[in-house]
C-alpha positions as CSV (number, residue, x, y, z in Angstrom):
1,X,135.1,90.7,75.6
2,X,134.5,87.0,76.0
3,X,133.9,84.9,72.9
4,X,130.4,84.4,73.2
5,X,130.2,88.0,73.2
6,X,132.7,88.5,70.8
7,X,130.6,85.4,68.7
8,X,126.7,87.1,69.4
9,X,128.9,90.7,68.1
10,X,129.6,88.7,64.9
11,X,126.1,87.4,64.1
12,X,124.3,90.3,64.3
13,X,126.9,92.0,62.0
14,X,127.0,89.3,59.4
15,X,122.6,90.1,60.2
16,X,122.9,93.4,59.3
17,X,125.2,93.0,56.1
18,X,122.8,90.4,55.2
19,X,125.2,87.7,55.6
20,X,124.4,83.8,56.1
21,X,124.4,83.8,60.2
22,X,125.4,80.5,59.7
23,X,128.8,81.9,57.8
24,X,129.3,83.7,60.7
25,X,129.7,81.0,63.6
26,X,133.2,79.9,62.3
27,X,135.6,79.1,64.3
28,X,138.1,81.2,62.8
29,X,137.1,84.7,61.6
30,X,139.3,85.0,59.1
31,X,137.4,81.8,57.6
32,X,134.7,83.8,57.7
33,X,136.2,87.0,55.8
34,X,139.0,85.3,53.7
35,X,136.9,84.3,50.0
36,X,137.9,81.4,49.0
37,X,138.4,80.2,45.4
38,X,136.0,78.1,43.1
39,X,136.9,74.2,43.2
40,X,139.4,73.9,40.4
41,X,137.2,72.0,38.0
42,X,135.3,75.6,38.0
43,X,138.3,77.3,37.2
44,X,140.1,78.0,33.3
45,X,143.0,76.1,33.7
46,X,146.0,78.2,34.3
47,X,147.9,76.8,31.1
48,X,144.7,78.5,29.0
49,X,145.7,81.6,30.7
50,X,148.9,81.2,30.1
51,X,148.4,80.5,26.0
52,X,145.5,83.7,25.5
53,X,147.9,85.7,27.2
54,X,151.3,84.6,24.7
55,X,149.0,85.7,22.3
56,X,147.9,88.8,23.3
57,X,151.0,90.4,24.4
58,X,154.1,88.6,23.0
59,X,157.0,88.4,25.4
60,X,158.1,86.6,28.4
61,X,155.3,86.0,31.2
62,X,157.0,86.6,34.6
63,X,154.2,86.0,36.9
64,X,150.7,84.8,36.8
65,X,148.5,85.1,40.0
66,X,144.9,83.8,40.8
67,X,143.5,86.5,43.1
68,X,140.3,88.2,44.2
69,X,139.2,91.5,42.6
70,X,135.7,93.4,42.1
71,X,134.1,90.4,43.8
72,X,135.5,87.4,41.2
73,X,138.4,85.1,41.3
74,X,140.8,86.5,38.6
75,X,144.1,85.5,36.9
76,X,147.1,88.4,36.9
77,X,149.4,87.8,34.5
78,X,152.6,90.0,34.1
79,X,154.6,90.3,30.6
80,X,157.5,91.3,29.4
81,X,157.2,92.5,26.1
82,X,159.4,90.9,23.0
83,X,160.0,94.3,21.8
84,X,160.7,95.7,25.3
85,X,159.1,98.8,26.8
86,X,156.9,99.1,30.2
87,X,155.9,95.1,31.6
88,X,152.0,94.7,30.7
89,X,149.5,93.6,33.1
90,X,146.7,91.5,31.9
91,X,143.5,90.8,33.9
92,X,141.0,87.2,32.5
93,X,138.4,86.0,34.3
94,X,139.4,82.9,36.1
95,X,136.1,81.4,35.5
96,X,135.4,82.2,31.9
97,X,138.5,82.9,30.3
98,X,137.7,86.5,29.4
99,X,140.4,88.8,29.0
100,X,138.8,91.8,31.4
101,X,141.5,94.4,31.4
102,X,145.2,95.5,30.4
103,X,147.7,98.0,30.9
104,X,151.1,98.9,30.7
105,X,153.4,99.5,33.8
């Protein structure tokens, strides 16, 4: 398939899914697919993150992630509990600070 081909394919998918056709005439597709994240001035800084999630489970954060789940940018943040037991998993919204979900394991 040549790439104008392959380029006209793209369009009228991005059409179909209701997509912006212009979205779809980058150069690289996985520019096109790849979600990128708000401008930083959008996001809760991390260190806010960091400080609701101290407080909500006590211990020793190992790992904080900003990532993409249910269609919003998200903060992951792993804990290792003072008392010990299973690591927690803690899940705010990297836009408005919100603690969305958490779970052990």
């Amino acid at each position: 398939m040549s790439k104008p081909q392959f380029m006209q394919m793209i369009m009228t998918i991005a059409v179909i899914a209701g997509l912006d056709v212009s979205a779809a005439k980058a150069e690289n597709l996985l520019d096109f697919l790849t979600p990128r994240p708000p401008p930083a001035e959008a996001l809760v800084p991390m260190e806010t993150i960091l400080e609701a999630a101290r407080t909500a489970a006590p211990g020793q954060v190992v790992e904080i992630e900003l990532e993409r789940k249910w269609r919003m940018w998200v903060y992951e943040v792993e804990v290792i509990p003072q008392r010990g037991g299973p690591k927690m998993r803690l899940i705010y919204d990297a836009q408005t600070g919100g603690l969305i979900s958490w779970r052990k394991g």
